[in-house]
Structure formats: structure tokens, C-alpha cells
TORMARVO-660255 format. One record per residue: chain; x, y, z of N, C-alpha, C, O in turn; residue number from 1. Coordinates in steps of 0.2 Angstrom, whole numbers. Example, Ala and Ser with C-alpha at 12.3 -4.5 7.8 and 13.67 -1.06 7.14 Angstrom:
  chain    n_x    n_y    n_z   ca_x   ca_y   ca_z    c_x    c_y    c_z    o_x    o_y    o_z  resi
      A     66    -28     39     62    -22     39     66    -16     39     71    -17     42     1
      A     64    -11     35     68     -5     36     64      0     39     67      6     40     2
//
This chain:
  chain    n_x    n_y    n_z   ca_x   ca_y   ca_z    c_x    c_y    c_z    o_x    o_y    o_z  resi
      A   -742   -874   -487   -737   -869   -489   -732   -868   -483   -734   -867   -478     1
      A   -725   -868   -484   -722   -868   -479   -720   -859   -477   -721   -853   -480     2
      A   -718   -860   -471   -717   -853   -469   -711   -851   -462   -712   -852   -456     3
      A   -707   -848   -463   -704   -847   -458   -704   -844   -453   -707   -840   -452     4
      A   -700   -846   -450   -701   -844   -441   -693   -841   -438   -688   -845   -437     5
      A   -693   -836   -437   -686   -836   -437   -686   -833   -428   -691   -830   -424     6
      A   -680   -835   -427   -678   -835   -419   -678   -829   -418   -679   -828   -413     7
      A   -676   -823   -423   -677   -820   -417   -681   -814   -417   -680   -808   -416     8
      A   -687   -817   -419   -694   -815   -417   -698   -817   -412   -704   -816   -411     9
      A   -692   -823   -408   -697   -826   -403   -693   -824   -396   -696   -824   -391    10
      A   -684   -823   -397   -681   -823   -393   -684   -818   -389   -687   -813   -392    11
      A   -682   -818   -381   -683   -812   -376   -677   -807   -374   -677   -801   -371    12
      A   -671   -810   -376   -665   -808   -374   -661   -807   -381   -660   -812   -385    13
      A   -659   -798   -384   -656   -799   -390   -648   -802   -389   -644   -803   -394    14
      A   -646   -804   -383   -638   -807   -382   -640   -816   -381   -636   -821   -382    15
      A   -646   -816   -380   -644   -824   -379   -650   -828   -387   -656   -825   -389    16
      A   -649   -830   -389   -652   -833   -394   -657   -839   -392   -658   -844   -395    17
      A   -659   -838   -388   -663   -844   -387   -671   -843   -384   -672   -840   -379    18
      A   -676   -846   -386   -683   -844   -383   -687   -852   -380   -688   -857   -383    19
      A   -689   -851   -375   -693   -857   -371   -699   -855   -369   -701   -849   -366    20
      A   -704   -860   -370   -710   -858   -368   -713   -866   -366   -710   -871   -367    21
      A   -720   -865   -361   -723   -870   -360   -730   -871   -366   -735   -868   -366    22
      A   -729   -877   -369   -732   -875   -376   -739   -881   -375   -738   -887   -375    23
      A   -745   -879   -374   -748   -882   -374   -753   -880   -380   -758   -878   -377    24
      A   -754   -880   -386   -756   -880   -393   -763   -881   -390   -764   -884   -385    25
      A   -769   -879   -394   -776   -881   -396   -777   -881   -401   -783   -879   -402    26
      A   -774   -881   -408   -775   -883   -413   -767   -887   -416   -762   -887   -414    27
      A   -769   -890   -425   -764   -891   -428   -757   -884   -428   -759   -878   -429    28
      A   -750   -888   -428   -746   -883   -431   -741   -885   -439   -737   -888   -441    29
      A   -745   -882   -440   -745   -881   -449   -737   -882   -452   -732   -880   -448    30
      A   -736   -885   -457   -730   -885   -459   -726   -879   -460   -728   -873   -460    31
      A   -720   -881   -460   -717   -874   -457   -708   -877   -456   -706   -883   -454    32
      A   -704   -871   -458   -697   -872   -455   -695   -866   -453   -698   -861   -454    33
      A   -688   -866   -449   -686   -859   -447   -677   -864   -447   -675   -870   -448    34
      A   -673   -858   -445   -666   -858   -446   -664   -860   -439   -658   -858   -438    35
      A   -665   -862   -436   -664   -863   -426   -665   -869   -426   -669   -872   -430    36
      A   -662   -872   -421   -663   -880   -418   -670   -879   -413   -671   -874   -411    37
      A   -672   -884   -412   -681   -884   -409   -678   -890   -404   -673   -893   -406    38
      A   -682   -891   -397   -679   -895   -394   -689   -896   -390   -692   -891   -387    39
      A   -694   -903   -389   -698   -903   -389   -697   -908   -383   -693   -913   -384    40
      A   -700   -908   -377   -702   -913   -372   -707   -912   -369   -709   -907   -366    41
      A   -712   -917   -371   -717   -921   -369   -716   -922   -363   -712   -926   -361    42
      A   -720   -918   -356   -722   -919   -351   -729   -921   -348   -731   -921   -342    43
      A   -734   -922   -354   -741   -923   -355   -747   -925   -359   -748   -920   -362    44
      A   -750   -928   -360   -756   -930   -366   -750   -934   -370   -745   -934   -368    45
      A   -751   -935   -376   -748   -936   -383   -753   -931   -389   -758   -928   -389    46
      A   -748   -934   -394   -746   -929   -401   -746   -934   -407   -749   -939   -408    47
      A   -742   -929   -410   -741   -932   -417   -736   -927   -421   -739   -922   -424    48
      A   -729   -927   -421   -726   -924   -427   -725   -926   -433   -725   -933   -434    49
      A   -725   -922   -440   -722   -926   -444   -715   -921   -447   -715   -916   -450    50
      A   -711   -927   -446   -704   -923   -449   -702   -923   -456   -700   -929   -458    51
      A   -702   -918   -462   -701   -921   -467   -707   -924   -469   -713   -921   -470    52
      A   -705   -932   -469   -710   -935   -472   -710   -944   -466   -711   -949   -468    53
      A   -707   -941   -461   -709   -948   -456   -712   -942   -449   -712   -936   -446    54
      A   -715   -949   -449   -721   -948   -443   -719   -949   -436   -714   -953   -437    55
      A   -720   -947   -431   -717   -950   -424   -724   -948   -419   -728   -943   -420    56
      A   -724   -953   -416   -729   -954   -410   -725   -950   -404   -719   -952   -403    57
      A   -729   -945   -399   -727   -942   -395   -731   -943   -390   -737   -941   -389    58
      A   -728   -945   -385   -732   -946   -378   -728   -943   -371   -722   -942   -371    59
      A   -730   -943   -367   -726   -942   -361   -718   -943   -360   -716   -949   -361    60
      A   -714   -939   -358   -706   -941   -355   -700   -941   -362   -694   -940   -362    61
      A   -707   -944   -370   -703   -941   -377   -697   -935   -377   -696   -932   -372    62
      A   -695   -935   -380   -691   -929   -384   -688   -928   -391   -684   -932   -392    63
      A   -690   -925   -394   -684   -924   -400   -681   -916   -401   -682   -911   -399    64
      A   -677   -919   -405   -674   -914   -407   -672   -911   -416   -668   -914   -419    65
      A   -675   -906   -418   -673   -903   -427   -669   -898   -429   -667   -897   -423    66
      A   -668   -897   -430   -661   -893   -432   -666   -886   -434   -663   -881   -434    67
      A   -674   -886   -437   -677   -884   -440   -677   -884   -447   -682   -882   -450    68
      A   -671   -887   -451   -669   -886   -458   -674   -891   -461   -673   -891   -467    69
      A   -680   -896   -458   -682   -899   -460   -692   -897   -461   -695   -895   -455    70
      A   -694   -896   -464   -700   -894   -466   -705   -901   -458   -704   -906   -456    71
      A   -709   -897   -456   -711   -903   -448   -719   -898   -446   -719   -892   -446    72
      A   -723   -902   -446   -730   -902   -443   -732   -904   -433   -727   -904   -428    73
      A   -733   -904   -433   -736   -905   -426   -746   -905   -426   -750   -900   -428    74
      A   -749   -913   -424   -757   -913   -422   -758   -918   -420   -754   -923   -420    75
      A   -765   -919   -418   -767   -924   -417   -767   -925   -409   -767   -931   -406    76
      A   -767   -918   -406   -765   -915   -399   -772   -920   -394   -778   -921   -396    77
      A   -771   -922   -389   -774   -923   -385   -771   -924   -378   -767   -928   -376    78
      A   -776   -916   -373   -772   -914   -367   -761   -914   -368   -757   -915   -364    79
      A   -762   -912   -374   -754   -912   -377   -750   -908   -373   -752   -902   -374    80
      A   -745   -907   -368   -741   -902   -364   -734   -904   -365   -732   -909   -365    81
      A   -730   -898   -366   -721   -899   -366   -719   -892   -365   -722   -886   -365    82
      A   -712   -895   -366   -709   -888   -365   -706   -887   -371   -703   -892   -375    83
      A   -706   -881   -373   -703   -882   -379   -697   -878   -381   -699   -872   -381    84
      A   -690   -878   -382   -686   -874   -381   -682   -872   -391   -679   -877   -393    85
      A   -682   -866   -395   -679   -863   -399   -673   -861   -396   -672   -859   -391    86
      A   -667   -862   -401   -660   -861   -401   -657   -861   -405   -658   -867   -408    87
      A   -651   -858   -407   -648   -855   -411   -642   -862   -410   -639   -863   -405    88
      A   -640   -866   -416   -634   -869   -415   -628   -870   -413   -624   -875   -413    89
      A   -626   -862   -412   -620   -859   -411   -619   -860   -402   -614   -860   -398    90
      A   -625   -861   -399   -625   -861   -390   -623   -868   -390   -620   -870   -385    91
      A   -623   -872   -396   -620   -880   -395   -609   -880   -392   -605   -883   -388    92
      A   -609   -875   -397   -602   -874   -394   -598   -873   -388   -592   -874   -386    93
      A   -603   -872   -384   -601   -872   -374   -599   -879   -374   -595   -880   -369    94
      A   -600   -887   -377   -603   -891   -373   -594   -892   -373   -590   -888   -375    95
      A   -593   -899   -369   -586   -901   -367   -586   -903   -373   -591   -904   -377    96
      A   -579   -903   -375   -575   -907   -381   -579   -915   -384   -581   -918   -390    97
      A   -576   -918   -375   -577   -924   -374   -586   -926   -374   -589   -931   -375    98
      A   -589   -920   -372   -598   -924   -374   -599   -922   -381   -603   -925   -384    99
      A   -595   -916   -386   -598   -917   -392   -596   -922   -398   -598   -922   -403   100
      A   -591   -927   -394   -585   -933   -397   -592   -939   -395   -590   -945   -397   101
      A   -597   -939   -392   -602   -943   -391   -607   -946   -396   -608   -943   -401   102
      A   -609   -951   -395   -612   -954   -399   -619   -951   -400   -623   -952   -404   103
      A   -621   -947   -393   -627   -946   -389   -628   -938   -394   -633   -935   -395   104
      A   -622   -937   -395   -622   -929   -395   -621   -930   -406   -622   -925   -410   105
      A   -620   -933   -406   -621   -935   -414   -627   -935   -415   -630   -930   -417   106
      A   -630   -942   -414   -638   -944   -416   -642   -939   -415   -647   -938   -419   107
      A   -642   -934   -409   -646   -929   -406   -647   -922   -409   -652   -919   -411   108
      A   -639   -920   -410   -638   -912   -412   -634   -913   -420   -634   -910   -425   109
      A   -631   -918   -418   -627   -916   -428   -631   -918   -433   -632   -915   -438   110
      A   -633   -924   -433   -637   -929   -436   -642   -924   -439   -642   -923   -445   111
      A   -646   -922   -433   -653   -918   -435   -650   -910   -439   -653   -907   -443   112
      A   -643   -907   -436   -641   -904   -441   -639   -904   -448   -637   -900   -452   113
      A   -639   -912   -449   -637   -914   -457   -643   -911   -459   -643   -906   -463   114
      A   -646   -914   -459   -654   -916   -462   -657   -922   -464   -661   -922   -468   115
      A   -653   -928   -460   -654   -934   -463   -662   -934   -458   -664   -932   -453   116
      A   -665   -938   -464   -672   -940   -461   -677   -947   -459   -682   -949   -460   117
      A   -671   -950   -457   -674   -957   -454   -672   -955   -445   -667   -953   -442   118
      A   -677   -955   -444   -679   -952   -436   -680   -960   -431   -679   -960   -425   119
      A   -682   -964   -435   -682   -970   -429   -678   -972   -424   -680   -974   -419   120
      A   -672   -970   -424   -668   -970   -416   -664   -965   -416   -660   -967   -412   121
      A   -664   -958   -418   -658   -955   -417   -660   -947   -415   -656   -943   -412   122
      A   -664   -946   -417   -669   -937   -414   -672   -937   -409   -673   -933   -405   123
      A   -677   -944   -408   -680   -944   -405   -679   -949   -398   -678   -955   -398   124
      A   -681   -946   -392   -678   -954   -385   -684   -954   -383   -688   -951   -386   125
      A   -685   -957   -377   -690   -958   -371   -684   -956   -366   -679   -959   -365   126
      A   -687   -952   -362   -683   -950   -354   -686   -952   -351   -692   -952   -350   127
      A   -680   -958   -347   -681   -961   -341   -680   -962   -336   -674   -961   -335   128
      A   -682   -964   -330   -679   -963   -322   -678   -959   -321   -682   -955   -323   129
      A   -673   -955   -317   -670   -952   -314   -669   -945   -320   -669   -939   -318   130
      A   -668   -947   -326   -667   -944   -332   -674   -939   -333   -675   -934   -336   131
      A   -677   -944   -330   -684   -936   -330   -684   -933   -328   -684   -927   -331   132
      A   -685   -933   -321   -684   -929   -316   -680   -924   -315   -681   -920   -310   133
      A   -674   -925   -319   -671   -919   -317   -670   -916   -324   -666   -911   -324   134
      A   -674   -919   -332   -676   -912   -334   -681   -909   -332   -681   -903   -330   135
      A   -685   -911   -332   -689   -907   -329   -688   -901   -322   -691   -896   -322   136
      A   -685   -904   -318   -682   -898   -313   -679   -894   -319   -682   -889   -319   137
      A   -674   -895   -323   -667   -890   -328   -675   -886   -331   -675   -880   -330   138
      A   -680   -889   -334   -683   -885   -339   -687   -880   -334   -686   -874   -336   139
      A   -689   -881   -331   -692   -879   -324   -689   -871   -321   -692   -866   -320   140
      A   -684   -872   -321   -678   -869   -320   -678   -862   -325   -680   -856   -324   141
      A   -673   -866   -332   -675   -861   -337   -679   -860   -339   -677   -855   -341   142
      A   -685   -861   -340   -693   -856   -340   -694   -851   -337   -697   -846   -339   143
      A   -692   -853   -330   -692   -850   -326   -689   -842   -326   -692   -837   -325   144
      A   -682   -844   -326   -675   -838   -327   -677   -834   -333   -675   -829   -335   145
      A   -681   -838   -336   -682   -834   -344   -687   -830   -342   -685   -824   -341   146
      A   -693   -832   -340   -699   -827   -341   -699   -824   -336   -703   -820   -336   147
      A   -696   -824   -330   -697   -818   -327   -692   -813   -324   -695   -808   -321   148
      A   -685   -815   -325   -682   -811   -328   -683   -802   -332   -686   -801   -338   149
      A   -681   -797   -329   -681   -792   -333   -674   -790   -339   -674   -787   -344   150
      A   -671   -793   -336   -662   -794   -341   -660   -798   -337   -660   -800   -331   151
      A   -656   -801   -344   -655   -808   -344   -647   -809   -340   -644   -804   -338   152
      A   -646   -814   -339   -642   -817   -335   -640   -822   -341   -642   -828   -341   153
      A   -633   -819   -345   -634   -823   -350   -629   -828   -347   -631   -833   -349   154
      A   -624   -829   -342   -622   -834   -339   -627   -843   -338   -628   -849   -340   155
      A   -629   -839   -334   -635   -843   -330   -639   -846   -336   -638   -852   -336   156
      A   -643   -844   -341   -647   -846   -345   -642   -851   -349   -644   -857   -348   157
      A   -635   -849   -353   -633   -853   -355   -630   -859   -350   -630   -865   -353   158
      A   -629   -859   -346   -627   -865   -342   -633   -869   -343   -632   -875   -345   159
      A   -639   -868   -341   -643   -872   -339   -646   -874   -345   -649   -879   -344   160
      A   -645   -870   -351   -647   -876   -359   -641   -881   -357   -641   -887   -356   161
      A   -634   -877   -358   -628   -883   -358   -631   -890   -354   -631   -895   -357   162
      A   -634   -890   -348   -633   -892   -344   -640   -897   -346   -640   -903   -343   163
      A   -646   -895   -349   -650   -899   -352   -648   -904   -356   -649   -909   -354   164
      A   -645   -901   -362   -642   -904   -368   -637   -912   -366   -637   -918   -367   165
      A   -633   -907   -361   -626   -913   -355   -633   -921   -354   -633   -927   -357   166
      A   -637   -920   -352   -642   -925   -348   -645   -928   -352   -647   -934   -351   167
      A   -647   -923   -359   -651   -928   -364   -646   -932   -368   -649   -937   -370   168
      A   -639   -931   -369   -634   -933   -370   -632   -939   -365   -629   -944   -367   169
      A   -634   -938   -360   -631   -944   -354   -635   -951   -355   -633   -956   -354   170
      A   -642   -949   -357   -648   -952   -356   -648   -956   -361   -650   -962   -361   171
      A   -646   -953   -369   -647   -955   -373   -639   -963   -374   -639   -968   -377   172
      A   -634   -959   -370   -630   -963   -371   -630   -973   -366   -629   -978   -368   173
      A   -632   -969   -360   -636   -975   -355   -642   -980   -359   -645   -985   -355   174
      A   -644   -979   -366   -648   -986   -369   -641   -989   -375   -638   -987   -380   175
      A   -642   -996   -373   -638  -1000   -377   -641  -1000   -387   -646  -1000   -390   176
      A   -636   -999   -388   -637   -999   -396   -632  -1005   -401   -626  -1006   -400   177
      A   -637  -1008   -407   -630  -1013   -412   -624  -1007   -412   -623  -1001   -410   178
      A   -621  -1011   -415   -613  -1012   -417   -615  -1009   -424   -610  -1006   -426   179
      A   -618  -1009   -427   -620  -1007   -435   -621   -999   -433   -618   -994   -433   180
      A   -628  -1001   -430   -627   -992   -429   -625   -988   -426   -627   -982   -425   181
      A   -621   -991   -422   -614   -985   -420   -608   -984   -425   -605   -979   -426   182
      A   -607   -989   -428   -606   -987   -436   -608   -982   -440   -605   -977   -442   183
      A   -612   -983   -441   -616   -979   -445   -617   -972   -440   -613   -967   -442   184
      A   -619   -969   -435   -618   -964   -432   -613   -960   -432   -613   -954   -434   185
      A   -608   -963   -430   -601   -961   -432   -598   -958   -438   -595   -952   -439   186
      A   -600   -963   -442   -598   -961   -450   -603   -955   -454   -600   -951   -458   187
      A   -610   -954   -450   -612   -947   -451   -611   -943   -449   -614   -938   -451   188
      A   -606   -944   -442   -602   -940   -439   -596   -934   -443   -595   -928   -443   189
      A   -592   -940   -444   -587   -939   -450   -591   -935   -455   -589   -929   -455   190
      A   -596   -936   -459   -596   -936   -466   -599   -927   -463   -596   -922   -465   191
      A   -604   -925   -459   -604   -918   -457   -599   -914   -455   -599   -908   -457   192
      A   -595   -917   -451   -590   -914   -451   -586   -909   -456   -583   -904   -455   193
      A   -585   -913   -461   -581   -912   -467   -586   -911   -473   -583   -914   -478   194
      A   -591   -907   -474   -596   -908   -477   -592   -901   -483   -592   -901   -489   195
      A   -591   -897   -480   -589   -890   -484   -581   -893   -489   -579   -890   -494   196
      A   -581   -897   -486   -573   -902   -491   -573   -906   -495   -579   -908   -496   197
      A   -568   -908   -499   -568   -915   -504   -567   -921   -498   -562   -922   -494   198
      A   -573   -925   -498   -574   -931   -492   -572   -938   -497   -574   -940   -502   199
      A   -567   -941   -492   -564   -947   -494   -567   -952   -490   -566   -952   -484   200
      A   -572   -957   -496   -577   -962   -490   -571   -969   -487   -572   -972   -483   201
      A   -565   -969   -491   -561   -973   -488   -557   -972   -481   -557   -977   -477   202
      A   -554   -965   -480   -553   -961   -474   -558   -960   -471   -556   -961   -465   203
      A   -566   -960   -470   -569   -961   -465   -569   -967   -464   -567   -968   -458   204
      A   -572   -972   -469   -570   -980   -463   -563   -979   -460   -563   -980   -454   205
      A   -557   -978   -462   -553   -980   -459   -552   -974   -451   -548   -976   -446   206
      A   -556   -970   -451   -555   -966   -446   -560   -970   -442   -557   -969   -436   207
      A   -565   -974   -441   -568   -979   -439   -565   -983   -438   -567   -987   -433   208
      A   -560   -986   -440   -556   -994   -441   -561  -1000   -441   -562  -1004   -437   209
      A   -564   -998   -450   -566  -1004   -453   -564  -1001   -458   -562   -996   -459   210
      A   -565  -1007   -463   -565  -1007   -470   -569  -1002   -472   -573   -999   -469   211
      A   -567  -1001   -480   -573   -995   -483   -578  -1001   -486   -584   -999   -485   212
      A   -578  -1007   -488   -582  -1011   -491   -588  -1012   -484   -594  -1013   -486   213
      A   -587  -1012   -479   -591  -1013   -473   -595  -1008   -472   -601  -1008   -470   214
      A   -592  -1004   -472   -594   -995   -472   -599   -994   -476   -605   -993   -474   215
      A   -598   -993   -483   -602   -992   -487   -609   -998   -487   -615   -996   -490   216
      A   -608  -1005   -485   -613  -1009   -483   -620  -1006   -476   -626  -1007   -476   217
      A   -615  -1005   -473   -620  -1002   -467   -620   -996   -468   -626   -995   -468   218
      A   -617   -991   -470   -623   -985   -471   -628   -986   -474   -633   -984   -472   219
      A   -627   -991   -480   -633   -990   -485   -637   -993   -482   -642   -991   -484   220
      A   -638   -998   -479   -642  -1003   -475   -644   -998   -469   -650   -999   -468   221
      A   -642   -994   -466   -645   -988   -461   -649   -983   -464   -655   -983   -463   222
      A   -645   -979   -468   -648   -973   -474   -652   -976   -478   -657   -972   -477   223
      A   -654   -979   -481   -655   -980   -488   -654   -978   -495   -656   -980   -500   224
      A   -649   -973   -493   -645   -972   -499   -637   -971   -497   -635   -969   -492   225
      A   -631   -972   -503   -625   -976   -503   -623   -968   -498   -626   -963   -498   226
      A   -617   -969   -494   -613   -962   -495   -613   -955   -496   -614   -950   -493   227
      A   -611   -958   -504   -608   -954   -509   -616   -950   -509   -617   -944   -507   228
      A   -623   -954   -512   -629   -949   -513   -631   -946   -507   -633   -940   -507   229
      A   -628   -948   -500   -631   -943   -493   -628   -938   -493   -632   -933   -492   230
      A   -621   -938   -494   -618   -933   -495   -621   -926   -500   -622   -921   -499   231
      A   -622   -929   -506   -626   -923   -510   -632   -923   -509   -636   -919   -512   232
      A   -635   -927   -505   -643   -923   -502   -642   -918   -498   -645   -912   -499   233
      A   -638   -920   -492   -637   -915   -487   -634   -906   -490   -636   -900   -489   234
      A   -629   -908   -494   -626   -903   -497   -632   -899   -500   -633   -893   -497   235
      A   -636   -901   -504   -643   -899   -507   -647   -896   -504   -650   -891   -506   236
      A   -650   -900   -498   -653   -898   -494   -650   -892   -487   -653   -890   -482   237
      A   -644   -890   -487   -640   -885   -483   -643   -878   -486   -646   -874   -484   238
      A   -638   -879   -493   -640   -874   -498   -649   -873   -499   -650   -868   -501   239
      A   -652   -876   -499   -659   -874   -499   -661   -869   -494   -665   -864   -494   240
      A   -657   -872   -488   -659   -868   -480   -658   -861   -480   -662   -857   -478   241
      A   -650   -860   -484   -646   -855   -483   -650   -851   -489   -651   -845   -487   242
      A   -652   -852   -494   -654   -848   -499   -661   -846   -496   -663   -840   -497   243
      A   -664   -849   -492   -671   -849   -489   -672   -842   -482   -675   -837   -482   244
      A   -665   -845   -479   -666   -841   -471   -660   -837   -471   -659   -833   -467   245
      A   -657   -837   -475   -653   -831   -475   -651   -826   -482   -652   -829   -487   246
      A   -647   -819   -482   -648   -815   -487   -636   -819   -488   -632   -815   -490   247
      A   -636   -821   -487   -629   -823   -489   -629   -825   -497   -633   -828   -500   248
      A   -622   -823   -500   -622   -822   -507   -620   -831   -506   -618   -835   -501   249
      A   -624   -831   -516   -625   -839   -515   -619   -841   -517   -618   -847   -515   250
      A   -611   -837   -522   -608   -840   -519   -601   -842   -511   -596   -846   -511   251
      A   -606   -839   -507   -604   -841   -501   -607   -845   -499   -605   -850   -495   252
      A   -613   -845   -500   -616   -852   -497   -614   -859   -502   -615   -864   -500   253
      A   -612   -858   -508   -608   -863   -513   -603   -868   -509   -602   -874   -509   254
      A   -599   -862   -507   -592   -866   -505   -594   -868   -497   -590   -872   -496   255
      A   -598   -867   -491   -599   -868   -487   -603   -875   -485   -603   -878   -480   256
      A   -605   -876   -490   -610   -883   -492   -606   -889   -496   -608   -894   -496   257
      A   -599   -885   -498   -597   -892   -502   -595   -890   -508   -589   -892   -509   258
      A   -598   -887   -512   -600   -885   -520   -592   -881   -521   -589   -877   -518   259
      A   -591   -884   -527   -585   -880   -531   -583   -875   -531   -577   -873   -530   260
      A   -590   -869   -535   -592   -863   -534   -598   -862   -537   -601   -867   -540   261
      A   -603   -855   -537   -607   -855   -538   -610   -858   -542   -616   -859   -542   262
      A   -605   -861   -550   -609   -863   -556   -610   -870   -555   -613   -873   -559   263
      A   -608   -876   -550   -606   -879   -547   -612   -881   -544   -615   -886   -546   264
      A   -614   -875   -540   -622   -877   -537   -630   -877   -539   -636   -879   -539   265
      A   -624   -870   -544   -632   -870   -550   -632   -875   -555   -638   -876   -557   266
      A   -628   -880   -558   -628   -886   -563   -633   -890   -557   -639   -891   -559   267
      A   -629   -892   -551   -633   -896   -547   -641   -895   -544   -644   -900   -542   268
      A   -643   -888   -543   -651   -887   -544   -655   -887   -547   -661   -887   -546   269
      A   -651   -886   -553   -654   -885   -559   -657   -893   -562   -661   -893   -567   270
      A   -652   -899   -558   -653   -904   -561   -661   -907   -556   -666   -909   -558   271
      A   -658   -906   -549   -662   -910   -545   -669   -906   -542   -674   -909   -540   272
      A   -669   -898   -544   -674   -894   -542   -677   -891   -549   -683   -890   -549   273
      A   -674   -890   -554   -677   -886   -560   -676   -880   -559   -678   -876   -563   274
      A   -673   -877   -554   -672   -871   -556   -667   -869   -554   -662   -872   -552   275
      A   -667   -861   -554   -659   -858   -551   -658   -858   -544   -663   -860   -540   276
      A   -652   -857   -541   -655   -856   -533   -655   -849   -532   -654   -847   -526   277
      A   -656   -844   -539   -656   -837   -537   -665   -837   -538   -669   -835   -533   278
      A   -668   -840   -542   -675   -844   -543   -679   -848   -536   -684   -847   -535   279
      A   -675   -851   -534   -676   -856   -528   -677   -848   -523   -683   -846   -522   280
      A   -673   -844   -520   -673   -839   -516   -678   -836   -516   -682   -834   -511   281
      A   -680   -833   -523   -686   -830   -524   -692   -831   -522   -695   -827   -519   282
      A   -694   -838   -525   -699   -841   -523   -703   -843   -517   -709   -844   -516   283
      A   -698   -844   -513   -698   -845   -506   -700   -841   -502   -703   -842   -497   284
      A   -697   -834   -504   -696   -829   -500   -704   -824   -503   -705   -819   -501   285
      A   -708   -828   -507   -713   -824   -509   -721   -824   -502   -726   -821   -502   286
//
């Protein structure tokens, strides 16, 4: 049964939206989603998440990253330790221009805000070298600033996520990757970007400077479905989150997602879910 976790039941500061803990679990953690990006670094034993419906092995120096919009389990703990950071997507906005234009800060934070769910190279890294070492001093740090702290120091705490985020960003960008899937990263760069819009898959290849016949080859050979189908999952599955985790009228979350208008979105859940999404809200919310 899924169940929600919302941030700000965890947060310690009502100005700053983010909560950090040193998470060493002794049991399974049960499926479950919440409306906050999760940021998970393995400093000890290994794990086992599963995101969705893909598995990832967690061991030491790991990290990933979810947006939360994705239904995710956590077991299989032994001597398991991390640090575990919740946060609000909106703190992603501090970073520089030129680090959220990264391929680093794609695969990590937008990607996982899509909700696209092939996890084999893009949510999750291994931290290396020097790159460990000073998260764990940053995390060390904010843990720190957080929990003992009496009032926050919202300067300080956001710097020091930015400045997290900056390094897994740096880290991830310092491993070489094909020429295909930075294509394809790119392109589901573009395609969120523009996800509340009418999306032309021809303009996106061309803002890549390839063909669209190219484009549409490697995404679907990345994704395993064309485009045109990621685009209406994503959409689909945004609107699920919003009917889920928030009291916003459905048609605002209609047009914010993509959809025409309301009856637009109700034709299309009616098709792929069987029900309404004033039906879909209820249910969830029981």
C-alpha cells in the first residue's frame, strides 16, 4: 500500500524546506512516495532499493537521487549507513545557470524529476576520490548546522545543499559517457523542459544539431519507448503526483502537465487508468 511522506512533516525549519538525517534503518522501508526530491549516500554496509520497478544495489560511496514522484522501497540492509537528505525542488533554483545547463545536473535532478525510470546510469553514481571526501566533510557539515542549530541559518544551510548538489554535479560530469547517451540526456532535457507545452520532436533534435530521424532512433534505443509515448507517460504520471500530493484544482494541474484542459486529462486517464482523476484523488487519499 503506498503512503505518503510529506516534507513538511520532517522539515526542522518552517523557512527552509529541507530535512537531513543520519539514516541507519533496522528494518525494511516499505513502499512509499512523497512530493520532495530524496538524496541518499551510502557511507557504509550495503542495501537494496527498488525504484518503481528497477532494483539498484547499494554499497558504500553510492548515491542516488528521486524526485520522490516514483513509488521506491529500501531492504536488504546490512550494517546499512547514509546520509539521507529530503528537499523541496524549488532549492534546485539557487544553482548557477551554467551548472543547471549540465549534463550532470540533467541525469541527476531533472531526469529524476521527470519520472523517467531506467535508473542504470543517470540517478545513480559511485563517489570517487577526492569527490568523497569532501561530501562527506559538506554532509557532515549540514547535519551538523541542521541538528543543532536552535534557528536556522537559512543562508548557511542553503549554501551548503547548493554546494553538495555543485560536487555531485562535478563528479558525475568527470566520468566519460557514449555520444548516444548524451544525446539522449539532452533530449530529455529539452523534452521536460517544455513538458507544460505543444513539443515539436523535430525542434528538439534540431536544438541538439542532429536530425530528428537520429533522435527518435536513440531515444528509443535509451528509453524504450518512442518520444512522442515518454512524453505522455511523464505527463500522466506528473498528474498522478499532483492529484496525489496536492489539493490543487485538477484543472490547473491539466494545463501544467501538458493536457488541453480538464476533459483532456480525464479522456486520457480514463483511457490508461479506468478512472477519473477526481476518482484517482480519492482513492489515494483514503
Amino acid at each position: 500500500m503506498e503512503t505518503q511522506t510529506i516534507l513538511k512533516e520532517h522539515q526542522k525549519f518552517n523557512t527552509i524546506p529541507i530535512h537531513i538525517e543520519r539514516f541507519t534503518p533496522d528494518k525494511p522501508v516499505l513502499l512509499h512516495y512523497h512530493d520532495c526530491g530524496e538524496l541518499v549516500f551510502c557511507i557504509g554496509g550495503h542495501g537494496i532499493t527498488n525504484i518503481d520497478k528497477t532494483c539498484l544495489k547499494l554499497k558504500r560511496n553510492d548515491l542516488f537521487v528521486i524526485s520522490g514522484k516514483q513509488t521506491h522501497t529500501m531492504s536488504d540492509f546490512n550494517n546499512f549507513e547514509a546520509y539521507r537528505v529530503l528537499f523541496d525542488m524549488s532549492l534546485l533554483d539557487a544553482l548557477p545557470e551554467k551548472t543547471k545547463n549540465t549534463l550532470g545536473f540533467t541525469s541527476l535532478f531533472l531526469i529524476s524529476d521527470s519520472g523517467y525510470v531506467n535508473y542504470n546510469y543517470r540517478c545513480c553514481i559511485s563517489m570517487t576520490g577526492h569527490y568523497t571526501d569532501r561530501l562527506s566533510l559538506l554532509m557532515q557539515e549540514l547535519l551538523f548546522e541542521y541538528e543543532t542549530s536552535e534557528t536556522s541559518d537559512e543562508i548557511y544551510i542553503r549554501t551548503l545543499f547548493c554546494s553538495i548538489c555543485m560536487l555531485i554535479i562535478k563528479c558525475f560530469e568527470s566520468k566519460p559517457r557514449k555520444q548516444a547517451k548524451t544525446f539522449f540526456t539532452k533530449g530529455i532535457a529539452e523534452l521536460v523542459k517544455h513538458l507544460n507545452e505543444s513539443i515539436n520532436i523535430s525542434e528538439v533534435a534540431h536544438t541538439l544539431g542532429i536530425s530528428e530521424s537520429y533522435f527518435r532512433k536513440v531515444f528509443t534505443e535509451q528509453a524504450g519507448v518512442s518520444p512522442a509515448q515518454f512524453i505522455a507517460d511523464i505527463r500522466l504520471r506528473r498528474a498522478k503526483s499532483l492529484l496525489s500530493c496536492t489539493d490543487k484544482p485538477i484543472t490547473e494541474i491539466a494545463f501544467s502537465c501538458g493536457f488541453y484542459d480538464s476533459s483532456h486529462l480525464t479522456r486520457v486517464f480514463k483511457k490508461y487508468e479506468g478512472i477519473t482523476p477526481k476518482e484517482y484523488r480519492k482513492r489515494t487519499r483514503q
